[in-house]
N, C-alpha and C positions, 0 to 999 in steps of 0.2 A: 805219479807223484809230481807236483809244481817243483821246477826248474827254481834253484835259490839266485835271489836278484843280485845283481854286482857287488852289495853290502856285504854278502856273508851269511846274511840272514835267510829264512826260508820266507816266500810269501803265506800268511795266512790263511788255511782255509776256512771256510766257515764253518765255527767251533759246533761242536753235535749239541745237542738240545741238552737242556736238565733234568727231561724225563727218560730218554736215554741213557743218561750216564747216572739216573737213579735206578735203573733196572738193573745195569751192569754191577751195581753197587749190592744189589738184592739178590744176586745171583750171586758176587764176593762171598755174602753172607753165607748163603746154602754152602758153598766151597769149605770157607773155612772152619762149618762147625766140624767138616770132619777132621781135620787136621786139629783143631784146639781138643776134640775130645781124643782122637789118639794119644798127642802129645801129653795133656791129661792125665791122662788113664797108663801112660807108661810111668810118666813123674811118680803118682800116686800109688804106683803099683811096685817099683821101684824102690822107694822109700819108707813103702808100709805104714803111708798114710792114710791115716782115716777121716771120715768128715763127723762131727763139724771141726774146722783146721783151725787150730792155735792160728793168731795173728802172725807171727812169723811163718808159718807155713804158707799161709793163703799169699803173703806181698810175696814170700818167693814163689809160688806156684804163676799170681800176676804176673811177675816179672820174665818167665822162661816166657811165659805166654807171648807177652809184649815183644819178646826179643825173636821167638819164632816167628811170629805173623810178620815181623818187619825184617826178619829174612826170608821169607817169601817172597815181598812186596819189594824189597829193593833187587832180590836175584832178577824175575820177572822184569821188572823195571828195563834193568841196566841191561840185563840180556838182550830183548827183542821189543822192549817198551811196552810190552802187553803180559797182563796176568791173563789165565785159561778165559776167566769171566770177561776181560777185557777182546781177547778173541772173539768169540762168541757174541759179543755188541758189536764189533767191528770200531775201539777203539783204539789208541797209540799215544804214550807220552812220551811226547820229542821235546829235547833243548831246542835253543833257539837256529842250532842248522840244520834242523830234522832228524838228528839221529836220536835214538834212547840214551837217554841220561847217564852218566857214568855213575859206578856204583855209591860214591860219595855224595854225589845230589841227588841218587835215588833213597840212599837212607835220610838224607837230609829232609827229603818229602814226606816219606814215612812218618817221620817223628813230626813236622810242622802239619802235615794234614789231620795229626791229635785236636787241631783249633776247632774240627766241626763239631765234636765231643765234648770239650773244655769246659764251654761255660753252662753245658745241660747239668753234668758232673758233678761243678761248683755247687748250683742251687740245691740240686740234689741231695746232699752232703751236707749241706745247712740248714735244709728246711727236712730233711727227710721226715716226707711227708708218704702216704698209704701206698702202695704197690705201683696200682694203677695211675695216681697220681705222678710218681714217679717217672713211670712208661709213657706218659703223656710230655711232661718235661721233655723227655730227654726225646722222642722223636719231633717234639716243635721247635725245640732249641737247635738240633740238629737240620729238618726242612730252612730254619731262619738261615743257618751257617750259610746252607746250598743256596739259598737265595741271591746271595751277597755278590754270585757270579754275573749274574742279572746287573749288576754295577758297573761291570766290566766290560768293557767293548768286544772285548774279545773271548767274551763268557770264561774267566779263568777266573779260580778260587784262589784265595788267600794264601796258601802255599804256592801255588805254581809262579804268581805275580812276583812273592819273595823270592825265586830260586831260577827263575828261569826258564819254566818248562811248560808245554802247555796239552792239553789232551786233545787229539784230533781225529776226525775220521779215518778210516781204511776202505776200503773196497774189499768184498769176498773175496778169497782165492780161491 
């Protein structure tokens, strides 16, 4: 690990690529389908709900959702600065003295890293247009979002810039 310079701060390493941390991101993916379908399948099984769900069942079955995945994401955070996927890339999200995030800027990340989403979402929801059309939106609006770090000197996305934290390499152990 770089030695923090007399400021307080950690010196930068050089930030991991964006196809790295879009694989670690694709790997997320495979992780959490199994936790969103347990979680799921307990609510719904739970509550002896059936599909297709009343409007109010579905925002609340979104909203358990939304609040599990972001207590994942910020336990993982705040804990050891790496989720399993984040492991397994050999990623880390450090504040700005190296450590992992405290668990209130990990949820704060959680919620603000929704911006890669947002604006696919929006169109989505307005124009809802054919399936695939749709599937197309939201993974280009999304590659857009990831692009944006490409802006950044320091390859950090729109939440990390807001809150202070930035994603960095690791070495194997």
């Amino acid at each position: 690990m770089v030695a923090p310079p007399a400021t307080g701060t950690l010196a930068a390493p050089r930030p991991p690529s964006l196809w790295l941390r879009f694989a670690a991101m694709i790997y997320e993916l495979v992780l959490l389908f199994g936790v969103v379908f347990i979680v799921s399948y307990a609510l719904l099984s739970a509550a002896n709900w059936k599909y297709p769900l009343p409007d109010a069942q579905r925002w609340a079955l979104q909203a358990v959702l939304f609040v599990t995945i972001g207590a994942y994401f910020a336990w993982c955070w705040s804990r050891s600065g790496q989720t399993l996927a984040m492991k397994s890339w050999g990623l880390r999200v450090v504040d700005a003295n190296g450590r992992p995030p405290s668990l209130g800027r990990a949820v704060l990340r959680y919620v603000l890293a929704w911006h890669l989403f947002v604006p696919s979402i929006i169109v989505i929801a307005v124009f809802q247009a054919h399936t695939l059309v749709d599937l197309m939106v939201f993974f280009g609006g999304f590659c857009a979002m990831l692009l944006t770090a490409k802006l950044h000197p320091e390859g950090q996305l729109l939440h990390d810039r807001l809150i202070g934290t930035r994603v960095i390499p690791v070495a194997p152990r």
